[in-house]
gemmi code that builds the backbone of each chain (N, CA, C; Angstrom):
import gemmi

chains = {
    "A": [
        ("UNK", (143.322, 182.408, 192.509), (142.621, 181.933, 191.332), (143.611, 181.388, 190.291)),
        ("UNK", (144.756, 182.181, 190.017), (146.069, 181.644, 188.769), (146.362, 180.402, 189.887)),
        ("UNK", (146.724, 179.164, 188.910), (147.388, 178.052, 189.487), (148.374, 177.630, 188.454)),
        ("UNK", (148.500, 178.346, 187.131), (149.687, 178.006, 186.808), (151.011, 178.742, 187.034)),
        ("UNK", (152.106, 178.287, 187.120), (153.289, 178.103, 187.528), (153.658, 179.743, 187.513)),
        ("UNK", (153.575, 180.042, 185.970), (154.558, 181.402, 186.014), (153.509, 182.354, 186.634)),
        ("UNK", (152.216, 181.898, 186.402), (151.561, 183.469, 187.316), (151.581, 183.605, 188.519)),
        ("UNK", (151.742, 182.268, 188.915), (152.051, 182.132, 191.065), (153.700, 183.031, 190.986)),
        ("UNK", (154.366, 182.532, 190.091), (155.569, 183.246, 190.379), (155.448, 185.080, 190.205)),
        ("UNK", (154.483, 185.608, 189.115), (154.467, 186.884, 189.410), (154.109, 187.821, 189.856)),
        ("UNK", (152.970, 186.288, 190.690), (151.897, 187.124, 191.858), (152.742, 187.210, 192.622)),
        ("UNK", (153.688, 186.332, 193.198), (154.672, 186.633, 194.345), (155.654, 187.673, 194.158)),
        ("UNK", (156.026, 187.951, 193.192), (156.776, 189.176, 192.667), (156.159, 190.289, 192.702)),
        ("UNK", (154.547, 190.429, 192.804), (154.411, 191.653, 192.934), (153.786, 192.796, 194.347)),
        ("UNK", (154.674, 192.339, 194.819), (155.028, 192.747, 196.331), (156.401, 192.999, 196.596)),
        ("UNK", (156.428, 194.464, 196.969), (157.695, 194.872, 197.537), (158.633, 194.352, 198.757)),
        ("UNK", (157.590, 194.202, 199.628), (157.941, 193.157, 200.961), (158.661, 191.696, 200.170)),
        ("UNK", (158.003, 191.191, 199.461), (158.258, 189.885, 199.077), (159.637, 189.964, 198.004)),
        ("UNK", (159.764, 191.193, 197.316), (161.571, 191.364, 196.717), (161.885, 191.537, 198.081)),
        ("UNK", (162.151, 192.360, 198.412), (163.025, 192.834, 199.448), (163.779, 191.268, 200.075)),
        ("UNK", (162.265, 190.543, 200.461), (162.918, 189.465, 201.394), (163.779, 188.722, 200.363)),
        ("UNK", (163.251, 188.691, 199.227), (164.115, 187.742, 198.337), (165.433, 187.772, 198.190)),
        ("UNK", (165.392, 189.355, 197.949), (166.823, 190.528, 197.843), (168.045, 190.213, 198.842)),
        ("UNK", (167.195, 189.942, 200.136), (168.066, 189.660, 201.507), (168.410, 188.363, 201.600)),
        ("UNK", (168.001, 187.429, 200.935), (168.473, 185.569, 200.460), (169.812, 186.063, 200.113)),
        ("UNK", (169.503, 186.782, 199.154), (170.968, 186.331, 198.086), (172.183, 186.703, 198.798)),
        ("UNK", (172.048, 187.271, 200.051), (173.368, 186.950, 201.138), (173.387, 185.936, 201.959)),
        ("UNK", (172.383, 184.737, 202.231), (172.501, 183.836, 202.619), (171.032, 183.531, 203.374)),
        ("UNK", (171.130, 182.430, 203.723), (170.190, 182.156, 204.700), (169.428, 183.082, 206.003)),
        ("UNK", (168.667, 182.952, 206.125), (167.826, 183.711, 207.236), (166.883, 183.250, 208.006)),
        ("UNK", (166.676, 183.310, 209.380), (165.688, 183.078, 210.136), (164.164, 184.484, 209.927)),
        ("UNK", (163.321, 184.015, 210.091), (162.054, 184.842, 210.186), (162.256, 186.217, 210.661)),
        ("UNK", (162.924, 186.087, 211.723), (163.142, 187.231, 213.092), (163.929, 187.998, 211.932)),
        ("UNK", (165.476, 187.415, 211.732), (165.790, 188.326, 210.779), (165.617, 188.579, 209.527)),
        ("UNK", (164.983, 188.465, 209.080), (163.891, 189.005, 207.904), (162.875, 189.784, 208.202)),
        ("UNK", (162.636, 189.328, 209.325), (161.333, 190.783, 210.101), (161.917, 192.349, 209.766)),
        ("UNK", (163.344, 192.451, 210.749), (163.699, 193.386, 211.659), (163.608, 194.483, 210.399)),
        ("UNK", (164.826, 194.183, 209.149), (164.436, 195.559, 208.034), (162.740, 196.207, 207.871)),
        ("UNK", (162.307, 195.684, 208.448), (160.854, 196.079, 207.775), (160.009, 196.349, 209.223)),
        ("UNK", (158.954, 197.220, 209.285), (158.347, 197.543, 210.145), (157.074, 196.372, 210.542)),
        ("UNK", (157.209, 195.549, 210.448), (156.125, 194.498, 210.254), (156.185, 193.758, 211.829)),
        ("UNK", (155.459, 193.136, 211.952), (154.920, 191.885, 212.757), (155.453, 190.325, 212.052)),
        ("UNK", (155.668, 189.509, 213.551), (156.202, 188.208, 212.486), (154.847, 187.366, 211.856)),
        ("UNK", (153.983, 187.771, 212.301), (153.164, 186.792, 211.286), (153.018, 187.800, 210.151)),
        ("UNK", (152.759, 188.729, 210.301), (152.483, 189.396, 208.338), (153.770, 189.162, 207.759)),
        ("UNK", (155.076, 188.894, 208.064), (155.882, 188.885, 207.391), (155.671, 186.854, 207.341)),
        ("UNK", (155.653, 186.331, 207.947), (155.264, 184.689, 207.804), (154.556, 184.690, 206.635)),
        ("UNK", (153.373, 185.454, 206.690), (152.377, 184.981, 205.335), (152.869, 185.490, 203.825)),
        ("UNK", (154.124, 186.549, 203.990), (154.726, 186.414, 203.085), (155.303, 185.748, 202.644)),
        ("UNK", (156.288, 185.208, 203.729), (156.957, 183.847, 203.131), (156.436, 182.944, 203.048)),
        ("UNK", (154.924, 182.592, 203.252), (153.921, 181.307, 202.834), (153.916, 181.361, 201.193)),
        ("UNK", (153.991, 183.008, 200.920), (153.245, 182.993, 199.204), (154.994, 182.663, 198.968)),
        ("UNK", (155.930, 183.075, 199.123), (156.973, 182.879, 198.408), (157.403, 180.951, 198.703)),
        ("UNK", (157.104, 180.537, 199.529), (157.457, 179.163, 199.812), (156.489, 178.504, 198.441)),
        ("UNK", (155.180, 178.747, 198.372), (154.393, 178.378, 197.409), (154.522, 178.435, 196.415)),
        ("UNK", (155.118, 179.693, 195.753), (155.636, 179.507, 194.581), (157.079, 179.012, 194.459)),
        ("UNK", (157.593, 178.536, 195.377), (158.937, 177.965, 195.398), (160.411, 179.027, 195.026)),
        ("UNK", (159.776, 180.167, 195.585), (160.969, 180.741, 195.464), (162.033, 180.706, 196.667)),
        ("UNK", (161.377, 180.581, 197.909), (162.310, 179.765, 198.911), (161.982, 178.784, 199.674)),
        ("UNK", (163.106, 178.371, 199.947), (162.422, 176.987, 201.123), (162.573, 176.904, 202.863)),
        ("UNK", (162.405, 176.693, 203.325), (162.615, 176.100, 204.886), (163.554, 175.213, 205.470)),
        ("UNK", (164.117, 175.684, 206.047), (165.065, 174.201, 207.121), (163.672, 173.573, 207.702)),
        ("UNK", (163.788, 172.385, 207.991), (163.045, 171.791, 208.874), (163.139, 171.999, 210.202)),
        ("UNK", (163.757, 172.286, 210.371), (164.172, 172.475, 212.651), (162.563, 173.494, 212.787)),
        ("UNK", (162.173, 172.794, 213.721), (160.828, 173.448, 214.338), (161.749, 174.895, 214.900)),
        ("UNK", (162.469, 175.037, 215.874), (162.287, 176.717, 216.433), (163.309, 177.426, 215.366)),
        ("UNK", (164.611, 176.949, 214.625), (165.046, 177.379, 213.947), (164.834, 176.993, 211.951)),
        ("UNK", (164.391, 177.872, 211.789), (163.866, 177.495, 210.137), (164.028, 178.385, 209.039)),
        ("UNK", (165.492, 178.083, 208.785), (165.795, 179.505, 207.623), (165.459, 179.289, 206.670)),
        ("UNK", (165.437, 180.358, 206.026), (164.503, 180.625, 204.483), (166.000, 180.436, 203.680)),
        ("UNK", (166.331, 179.908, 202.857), (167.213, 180.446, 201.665), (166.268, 180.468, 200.687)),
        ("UNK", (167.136, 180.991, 199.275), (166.452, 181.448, 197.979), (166.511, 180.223, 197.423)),
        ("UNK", (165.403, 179.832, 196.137), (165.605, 179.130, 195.432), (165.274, 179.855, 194.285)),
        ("UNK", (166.084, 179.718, 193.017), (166.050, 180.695, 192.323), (165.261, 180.389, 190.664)),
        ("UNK", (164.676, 178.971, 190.907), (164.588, 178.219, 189.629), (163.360, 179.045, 189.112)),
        ("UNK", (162.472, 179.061, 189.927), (161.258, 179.884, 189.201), (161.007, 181.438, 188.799)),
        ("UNK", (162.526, 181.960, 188.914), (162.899, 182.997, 188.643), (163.948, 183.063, 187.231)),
        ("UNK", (163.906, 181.826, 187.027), (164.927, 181.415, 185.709), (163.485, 181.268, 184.659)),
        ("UNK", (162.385, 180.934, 184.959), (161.220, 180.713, 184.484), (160.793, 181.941, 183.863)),
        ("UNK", (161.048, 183.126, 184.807), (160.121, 184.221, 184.538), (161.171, 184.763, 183.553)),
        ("UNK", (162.192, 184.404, 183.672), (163.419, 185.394, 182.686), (163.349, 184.654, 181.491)),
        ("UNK", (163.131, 183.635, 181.109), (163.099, 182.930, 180.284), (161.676, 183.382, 179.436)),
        ("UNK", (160.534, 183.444, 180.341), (159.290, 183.915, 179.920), (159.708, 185.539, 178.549)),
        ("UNK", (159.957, 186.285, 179.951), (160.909, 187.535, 179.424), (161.662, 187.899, 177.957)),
        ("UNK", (162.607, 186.413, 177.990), (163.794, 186.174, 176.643), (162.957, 186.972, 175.625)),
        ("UNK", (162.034, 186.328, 175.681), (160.916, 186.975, 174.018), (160.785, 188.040, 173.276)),
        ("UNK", (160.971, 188.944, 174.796), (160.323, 190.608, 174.231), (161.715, 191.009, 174.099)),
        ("UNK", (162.811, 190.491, 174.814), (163.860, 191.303, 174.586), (164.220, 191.975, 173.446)),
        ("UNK", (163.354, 191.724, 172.180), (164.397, 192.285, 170.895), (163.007, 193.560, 171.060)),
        ("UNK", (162.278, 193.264, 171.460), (161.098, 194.598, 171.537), (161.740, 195.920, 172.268)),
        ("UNK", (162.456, 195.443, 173.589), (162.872, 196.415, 173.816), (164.213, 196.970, 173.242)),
        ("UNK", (164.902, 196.071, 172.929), (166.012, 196.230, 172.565), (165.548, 197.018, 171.262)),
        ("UNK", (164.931, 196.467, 169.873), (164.297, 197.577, 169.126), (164.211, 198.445, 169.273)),
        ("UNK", (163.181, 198.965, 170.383), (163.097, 200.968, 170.749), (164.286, 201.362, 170.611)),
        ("UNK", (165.419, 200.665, 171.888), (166.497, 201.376, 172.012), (167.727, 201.594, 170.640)),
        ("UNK", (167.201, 200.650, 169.617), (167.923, 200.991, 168.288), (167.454, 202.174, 167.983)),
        ("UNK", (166.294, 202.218, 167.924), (165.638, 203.050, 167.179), (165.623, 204.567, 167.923)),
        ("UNK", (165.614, 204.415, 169.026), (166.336, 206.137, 170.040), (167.881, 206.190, 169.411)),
        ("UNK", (168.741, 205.372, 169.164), (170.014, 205.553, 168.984), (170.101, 206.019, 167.750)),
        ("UNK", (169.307, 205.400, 167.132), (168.956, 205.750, 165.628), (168.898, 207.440, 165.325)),
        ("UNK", (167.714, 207.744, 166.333), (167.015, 208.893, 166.471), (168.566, 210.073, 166.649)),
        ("UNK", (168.988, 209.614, 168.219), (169.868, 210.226, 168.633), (171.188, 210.900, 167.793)),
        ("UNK", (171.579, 210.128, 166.922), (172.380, 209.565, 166.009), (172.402, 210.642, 164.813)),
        ("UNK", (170.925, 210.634, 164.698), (170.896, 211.688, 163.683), (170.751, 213.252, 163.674)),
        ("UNK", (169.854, 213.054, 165.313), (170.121, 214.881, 165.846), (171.673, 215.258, 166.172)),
        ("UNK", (171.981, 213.873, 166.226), (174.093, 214.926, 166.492), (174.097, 215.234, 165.322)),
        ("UNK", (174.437, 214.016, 163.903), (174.892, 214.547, 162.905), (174.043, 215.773, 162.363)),
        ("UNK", (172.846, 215.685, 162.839), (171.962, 217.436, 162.379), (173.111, 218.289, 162.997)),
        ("UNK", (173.017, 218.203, 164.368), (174.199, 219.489, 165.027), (175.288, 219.704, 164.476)),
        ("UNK", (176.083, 218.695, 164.191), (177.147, 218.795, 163.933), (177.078, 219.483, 162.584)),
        ("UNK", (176.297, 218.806, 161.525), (176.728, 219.812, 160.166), (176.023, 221.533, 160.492)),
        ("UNK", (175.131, 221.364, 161.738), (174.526, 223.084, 161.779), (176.245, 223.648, 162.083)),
        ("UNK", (176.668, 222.973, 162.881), (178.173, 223.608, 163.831), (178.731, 223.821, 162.902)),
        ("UNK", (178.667, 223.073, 161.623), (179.634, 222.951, 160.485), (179.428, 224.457, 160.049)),
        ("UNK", (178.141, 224.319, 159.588), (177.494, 225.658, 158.598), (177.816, 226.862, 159.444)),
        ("UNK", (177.525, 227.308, 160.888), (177.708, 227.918, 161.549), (179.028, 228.262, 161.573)),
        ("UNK", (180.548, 226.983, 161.765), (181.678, 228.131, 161.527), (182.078, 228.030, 159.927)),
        ("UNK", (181.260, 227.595, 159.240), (181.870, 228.243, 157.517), (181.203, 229.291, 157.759)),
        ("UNK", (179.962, 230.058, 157.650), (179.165, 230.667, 158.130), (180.445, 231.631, 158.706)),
        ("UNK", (180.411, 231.983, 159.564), (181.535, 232.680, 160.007), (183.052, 232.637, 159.421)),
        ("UNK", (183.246, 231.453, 158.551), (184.991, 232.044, 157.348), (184.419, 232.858, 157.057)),
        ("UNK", (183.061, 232.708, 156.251), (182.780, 233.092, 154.833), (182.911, 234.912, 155.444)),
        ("UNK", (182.312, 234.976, 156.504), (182.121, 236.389, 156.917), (183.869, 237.138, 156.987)),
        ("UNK", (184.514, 236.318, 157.683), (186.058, 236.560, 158.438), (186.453, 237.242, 157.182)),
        ("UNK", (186.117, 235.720, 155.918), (187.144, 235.660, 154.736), (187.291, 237.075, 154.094)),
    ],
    "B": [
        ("UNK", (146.474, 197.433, 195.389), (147.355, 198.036, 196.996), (148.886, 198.633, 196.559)),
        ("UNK", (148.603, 197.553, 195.759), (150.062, 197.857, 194.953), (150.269, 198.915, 194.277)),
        ("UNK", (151.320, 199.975, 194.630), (151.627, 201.264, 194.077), (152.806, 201.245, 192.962)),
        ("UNK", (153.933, 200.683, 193.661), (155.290, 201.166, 193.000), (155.286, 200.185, 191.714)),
        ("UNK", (155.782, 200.710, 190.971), (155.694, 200.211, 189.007), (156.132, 199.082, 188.647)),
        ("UNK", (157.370, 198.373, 189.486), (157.556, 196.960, 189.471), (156.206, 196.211, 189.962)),
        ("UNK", (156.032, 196.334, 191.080), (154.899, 195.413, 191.444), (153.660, 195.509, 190.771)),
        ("UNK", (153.365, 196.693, 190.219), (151.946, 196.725, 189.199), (152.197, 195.864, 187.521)),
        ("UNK", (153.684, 196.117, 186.940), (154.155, 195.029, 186.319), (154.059, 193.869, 186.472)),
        ("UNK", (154.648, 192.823, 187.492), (154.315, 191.373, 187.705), (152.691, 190.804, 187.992)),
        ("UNK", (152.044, 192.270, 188.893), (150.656, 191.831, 188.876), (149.972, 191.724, 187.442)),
        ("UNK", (150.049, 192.261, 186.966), (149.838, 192.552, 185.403), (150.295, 190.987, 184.874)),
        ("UNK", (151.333, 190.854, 184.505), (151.707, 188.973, 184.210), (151.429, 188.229, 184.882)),
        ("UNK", (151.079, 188.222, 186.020), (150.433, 187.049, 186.835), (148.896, 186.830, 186.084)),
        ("UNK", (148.799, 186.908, 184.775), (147.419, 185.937, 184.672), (147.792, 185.085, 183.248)),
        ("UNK", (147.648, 184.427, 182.814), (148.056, 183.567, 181.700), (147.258, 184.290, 180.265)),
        ("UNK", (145.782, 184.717, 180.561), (144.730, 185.536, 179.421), (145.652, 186.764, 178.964)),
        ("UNK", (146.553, 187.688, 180.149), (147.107, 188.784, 179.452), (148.889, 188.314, 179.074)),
        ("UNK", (148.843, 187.613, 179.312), (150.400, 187.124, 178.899), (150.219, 186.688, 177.292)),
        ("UNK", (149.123, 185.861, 177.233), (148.823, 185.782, 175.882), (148.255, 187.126, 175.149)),
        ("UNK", (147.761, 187.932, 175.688), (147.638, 189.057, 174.934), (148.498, 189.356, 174.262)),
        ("UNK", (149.789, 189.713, 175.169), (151.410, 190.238, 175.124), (151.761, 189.286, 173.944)),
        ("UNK", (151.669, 188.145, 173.975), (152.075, 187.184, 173.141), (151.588, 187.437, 171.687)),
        ("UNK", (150.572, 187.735, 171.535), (149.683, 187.923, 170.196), (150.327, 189.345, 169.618)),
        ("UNK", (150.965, 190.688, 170.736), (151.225, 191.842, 170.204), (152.745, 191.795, 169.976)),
        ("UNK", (152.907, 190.497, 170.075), (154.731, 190.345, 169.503), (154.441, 190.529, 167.570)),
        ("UNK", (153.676, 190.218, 167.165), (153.396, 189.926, 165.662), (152.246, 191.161, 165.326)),
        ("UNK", (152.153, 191.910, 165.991), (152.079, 193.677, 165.517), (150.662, 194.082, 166.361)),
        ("UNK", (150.439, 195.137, 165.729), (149.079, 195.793, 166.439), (147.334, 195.050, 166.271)),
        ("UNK", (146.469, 194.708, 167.045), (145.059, 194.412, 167.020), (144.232, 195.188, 167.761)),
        ("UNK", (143.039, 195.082, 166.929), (142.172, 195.787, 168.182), (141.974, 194.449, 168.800)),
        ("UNK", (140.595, 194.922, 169.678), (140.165, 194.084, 170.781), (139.125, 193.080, 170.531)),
        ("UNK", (138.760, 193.147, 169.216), (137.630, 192.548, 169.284), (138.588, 190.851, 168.391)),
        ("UNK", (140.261, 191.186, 167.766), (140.843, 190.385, 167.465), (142.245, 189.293, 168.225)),
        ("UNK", (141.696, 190.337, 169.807), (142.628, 189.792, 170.574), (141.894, 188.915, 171.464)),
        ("UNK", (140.091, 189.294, 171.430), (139.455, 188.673, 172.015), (139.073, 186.729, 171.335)),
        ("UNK", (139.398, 187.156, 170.199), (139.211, 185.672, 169.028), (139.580, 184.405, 169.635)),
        ("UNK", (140.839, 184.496, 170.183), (141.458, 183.125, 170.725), (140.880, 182.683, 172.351)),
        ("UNK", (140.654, 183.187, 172.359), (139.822, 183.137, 173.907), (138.648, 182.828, 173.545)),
        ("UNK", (137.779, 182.176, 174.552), (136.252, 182.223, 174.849), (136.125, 183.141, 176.107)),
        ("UNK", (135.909, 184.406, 175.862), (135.642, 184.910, 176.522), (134.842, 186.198, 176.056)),
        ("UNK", (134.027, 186.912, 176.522), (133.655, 188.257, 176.065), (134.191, 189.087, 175.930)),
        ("UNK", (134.046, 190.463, 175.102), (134.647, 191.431, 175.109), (134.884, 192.238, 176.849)),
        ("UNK", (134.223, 192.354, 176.887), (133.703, 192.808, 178.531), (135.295, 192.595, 179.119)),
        ("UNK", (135.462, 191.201, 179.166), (136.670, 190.588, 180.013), (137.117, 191.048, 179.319)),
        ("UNK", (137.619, 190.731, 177.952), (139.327, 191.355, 177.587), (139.409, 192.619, 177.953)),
        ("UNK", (138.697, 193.018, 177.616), (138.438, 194.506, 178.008), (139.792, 195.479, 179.505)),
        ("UNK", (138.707, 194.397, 180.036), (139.497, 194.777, 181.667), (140.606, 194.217, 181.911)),
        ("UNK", (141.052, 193.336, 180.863), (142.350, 192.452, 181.042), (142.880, 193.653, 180.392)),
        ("UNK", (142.677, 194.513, 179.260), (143.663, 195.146, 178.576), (143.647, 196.606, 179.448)),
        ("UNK", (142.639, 196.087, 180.204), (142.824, 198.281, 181.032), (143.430, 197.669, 182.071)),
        ("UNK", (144.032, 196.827, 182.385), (145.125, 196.287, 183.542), (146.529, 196.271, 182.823)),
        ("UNK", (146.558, 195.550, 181.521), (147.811, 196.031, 180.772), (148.294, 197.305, 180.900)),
        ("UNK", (147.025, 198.026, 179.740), (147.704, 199.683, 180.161), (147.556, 200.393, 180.903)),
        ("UNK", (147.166, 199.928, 181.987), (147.658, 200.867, 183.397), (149.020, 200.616, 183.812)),
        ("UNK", (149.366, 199.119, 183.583), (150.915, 198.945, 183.448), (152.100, 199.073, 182.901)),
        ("UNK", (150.869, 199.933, 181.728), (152.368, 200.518, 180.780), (152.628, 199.781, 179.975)),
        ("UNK", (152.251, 198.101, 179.789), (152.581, 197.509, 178.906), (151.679, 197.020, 177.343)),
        ("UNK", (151.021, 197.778, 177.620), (150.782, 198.319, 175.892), (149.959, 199.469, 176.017)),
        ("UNK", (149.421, 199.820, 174.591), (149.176, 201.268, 174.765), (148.104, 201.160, 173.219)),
        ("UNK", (147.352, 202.291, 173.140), (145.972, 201.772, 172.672), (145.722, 203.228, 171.584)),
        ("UNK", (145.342, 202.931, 170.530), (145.043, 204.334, 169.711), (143.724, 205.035, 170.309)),
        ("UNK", (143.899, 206.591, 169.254), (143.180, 207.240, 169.851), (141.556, 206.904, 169.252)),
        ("UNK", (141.747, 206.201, 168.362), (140.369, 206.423, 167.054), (139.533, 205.643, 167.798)),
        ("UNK", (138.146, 206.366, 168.188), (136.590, 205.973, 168.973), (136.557, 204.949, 168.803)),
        ("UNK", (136.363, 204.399, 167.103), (135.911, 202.731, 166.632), (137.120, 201.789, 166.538)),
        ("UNK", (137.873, 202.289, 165.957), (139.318, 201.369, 165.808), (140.133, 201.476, 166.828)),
        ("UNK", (140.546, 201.044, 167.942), (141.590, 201.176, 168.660), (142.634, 200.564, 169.206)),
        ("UNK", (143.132, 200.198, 167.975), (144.481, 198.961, 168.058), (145.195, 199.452, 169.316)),
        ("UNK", (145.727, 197.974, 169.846), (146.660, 197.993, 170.898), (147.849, 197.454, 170.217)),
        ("UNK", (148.836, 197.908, 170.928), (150.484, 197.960, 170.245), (151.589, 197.420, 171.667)),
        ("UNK", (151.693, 196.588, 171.801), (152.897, 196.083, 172.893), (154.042, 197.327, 173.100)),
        ("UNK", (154.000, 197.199, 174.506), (155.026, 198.826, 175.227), (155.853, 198.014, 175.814)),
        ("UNK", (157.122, 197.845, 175.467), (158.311, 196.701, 176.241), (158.460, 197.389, 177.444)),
        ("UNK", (158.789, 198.805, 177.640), (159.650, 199.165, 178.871), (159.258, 198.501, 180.113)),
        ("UNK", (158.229, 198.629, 180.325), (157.868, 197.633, 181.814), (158.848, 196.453, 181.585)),
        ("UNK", (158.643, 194.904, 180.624), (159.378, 193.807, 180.796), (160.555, 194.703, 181.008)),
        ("UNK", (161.086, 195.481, 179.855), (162.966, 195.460, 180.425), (163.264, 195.864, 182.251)),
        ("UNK", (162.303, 196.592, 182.894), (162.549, 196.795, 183.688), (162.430, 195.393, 184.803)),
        ("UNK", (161.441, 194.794, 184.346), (161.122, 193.403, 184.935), (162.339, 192.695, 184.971)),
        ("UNK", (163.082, 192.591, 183.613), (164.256, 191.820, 183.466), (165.305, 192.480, 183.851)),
        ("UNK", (165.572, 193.613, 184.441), (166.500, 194.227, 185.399), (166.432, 193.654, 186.326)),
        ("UNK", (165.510, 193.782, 186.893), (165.070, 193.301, 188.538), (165.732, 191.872, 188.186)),
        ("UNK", (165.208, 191.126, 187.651), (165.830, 189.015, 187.501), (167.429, 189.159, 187.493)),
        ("UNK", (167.498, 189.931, 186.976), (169.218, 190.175, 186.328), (170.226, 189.844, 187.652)),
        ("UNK", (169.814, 190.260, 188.748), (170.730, 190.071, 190.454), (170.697, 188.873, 190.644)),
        ("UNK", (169.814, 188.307, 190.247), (169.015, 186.602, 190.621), (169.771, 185.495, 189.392)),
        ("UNK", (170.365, 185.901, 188.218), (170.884, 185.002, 187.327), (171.905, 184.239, 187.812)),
        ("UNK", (173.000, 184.797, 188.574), (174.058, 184.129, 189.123), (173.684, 182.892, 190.333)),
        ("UNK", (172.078, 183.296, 190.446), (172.119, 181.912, 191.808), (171.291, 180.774, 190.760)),
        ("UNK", (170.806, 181.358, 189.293), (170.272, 179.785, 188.767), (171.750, 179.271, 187.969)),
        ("UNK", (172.370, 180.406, 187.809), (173.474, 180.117, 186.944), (174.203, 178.975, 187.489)),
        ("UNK", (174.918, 179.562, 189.625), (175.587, 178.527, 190.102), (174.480, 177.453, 190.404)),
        ("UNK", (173.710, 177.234, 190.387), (172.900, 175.452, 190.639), (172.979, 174.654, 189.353)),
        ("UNK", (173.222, 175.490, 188.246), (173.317, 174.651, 187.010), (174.732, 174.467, 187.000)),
        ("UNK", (175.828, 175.295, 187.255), (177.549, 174.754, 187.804), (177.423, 174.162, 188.366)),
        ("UNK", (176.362, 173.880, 189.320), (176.843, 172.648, 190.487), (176.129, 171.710, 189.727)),
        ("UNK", (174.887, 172.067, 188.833), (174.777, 170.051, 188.274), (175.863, 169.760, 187.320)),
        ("UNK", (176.157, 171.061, 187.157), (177.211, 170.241, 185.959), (178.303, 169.466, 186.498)),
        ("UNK", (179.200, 169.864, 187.394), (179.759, 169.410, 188.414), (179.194, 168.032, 188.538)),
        ("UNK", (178.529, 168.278, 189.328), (177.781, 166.539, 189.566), (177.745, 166.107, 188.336)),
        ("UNK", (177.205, 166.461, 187.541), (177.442, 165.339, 186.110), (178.859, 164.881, 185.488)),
        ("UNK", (179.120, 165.871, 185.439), (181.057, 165.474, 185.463), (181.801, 164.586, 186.145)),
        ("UNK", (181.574, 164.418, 187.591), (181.927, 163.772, 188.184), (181.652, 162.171, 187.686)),
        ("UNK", (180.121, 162.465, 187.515), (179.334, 160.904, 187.543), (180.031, 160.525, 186.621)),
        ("UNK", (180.146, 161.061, 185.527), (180.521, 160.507, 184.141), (181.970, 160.203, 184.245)),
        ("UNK", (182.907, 161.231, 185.013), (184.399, 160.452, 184.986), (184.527, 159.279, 185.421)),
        ("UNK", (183.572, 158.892, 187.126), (183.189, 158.223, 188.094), (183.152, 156.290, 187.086)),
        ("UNK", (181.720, 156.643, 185.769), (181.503, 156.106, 185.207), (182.646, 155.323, 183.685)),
        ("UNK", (183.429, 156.445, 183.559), (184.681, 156.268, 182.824), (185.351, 155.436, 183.559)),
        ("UNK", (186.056, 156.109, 184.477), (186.862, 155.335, 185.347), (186.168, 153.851, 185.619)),
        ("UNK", (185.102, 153.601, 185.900), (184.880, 152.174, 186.136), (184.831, 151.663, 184.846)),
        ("UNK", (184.191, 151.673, 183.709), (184.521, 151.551, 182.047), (185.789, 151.095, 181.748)),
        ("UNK", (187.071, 151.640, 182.211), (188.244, 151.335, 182.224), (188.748, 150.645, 183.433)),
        ("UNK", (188.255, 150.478, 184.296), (188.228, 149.425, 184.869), (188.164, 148.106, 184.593)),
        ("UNK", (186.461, 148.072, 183.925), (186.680, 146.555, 183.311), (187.677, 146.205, 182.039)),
        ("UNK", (187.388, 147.242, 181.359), (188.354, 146.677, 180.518), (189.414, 146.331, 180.516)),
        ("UNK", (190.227, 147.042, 181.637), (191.643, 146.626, 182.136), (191.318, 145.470, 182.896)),
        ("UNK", (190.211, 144.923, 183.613), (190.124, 143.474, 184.351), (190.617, 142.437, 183.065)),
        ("UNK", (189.768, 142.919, 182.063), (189.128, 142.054, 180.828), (190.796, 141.664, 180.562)),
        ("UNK", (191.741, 143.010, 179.705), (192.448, 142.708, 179.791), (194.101, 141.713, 180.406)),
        ("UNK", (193.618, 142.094, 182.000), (194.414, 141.195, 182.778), (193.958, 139.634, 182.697)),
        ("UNK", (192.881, 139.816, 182.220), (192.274, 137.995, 182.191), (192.581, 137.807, 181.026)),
        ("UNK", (192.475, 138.623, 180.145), (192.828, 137.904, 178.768), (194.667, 137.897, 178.670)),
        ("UNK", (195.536, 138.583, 179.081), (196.803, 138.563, 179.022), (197.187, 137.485, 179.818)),
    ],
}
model = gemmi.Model(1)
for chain_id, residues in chains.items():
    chain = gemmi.Chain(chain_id)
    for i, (resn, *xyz) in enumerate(residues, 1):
        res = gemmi.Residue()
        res.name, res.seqid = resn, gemmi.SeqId(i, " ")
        for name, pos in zip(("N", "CA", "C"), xyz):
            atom = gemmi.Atom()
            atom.name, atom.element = name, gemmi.Element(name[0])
            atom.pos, atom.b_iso = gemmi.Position(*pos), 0.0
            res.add_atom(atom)
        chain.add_residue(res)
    model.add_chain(chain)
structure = gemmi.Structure()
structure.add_model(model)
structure.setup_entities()
């Protein structure tokens, strides 16, 4: 039903089979067979995976009819990161704001540690 | 079908209606009946667009019966943008290699530039 660009790309992303195979590009080229073998599959269920990933253009095909490796193409994955760029200060925010958090339960500890060995001069003294 | 938390993430962005949701909760909290505004669509639908969000974790909804603003939850994207993060170096090198190619063209294009002009010159000397 999605026919625009970035949602074909994250429908194809959201399949584990379909990282994995992607995962296994980024060492090079591959025939079907070996892209099968990691995975417990059949070569056509693993084919119709690489139909959705060919479709959204995340890889392509050699042409040779019996030999036809998949490499990665990585452009519509520059798309989705780019999509992404946006929220980064969202998350990045929280994580100020845990550091923030964090930040201040040390310096709590630390002045308890403080009080704790004056706390103990005061007793020694 | 999809279980593991990456893939319920990208399914989740694969529709353009909840990406714009996400988009609208960059500029703070709404309920639903103000996220439904920009759309022609019914409540009904957003509805189920936003109980697909937060099943994904990526936003999260108050407790109050009548009011129940939704608030954008980054951690899913950062984790999304982990996953892209392995994949940057193969859009990175195709944009080294156009640059490359453009470099070339343009010295390619220099060099003939100075070409004529050195013809020009030999005809005019």
């Amino acid at each position: 039903m999605t026919t625009d660009t970035l949602s074909t790309t994250f429908a194809a992303l959201a399949d584990p089979t379909r990282r994995a195979i992607l995962a296994r590009l980024t060492s090079g080229e591959a025939s079907v067979t070996e892209l099968a073998q990691p995975f417990e599959m059949t070569l056509p269920a693993v084919s119709k995976h690489l139909k959705v990933l060919e479709r959204a253009g995340l890889i392509a095909r050699g042409r040779e009819a019996q030999w036809r490796p998949c490499r990665l193409k990585a452009g519509p994955l520059k798309d989705a990161d780019d999509w992404l760029e946006r929220y980064r200060r969202f998350w990045e925010e929280s994580f100020d704001r845990l550091d923030e958090y964090l930040g201040e339960i040390q310096k709590r500890e630390k002045k308890q540690g403080h009080n704790t060995s004056q706390e103990k001069e005061d007793k020694d003294g």
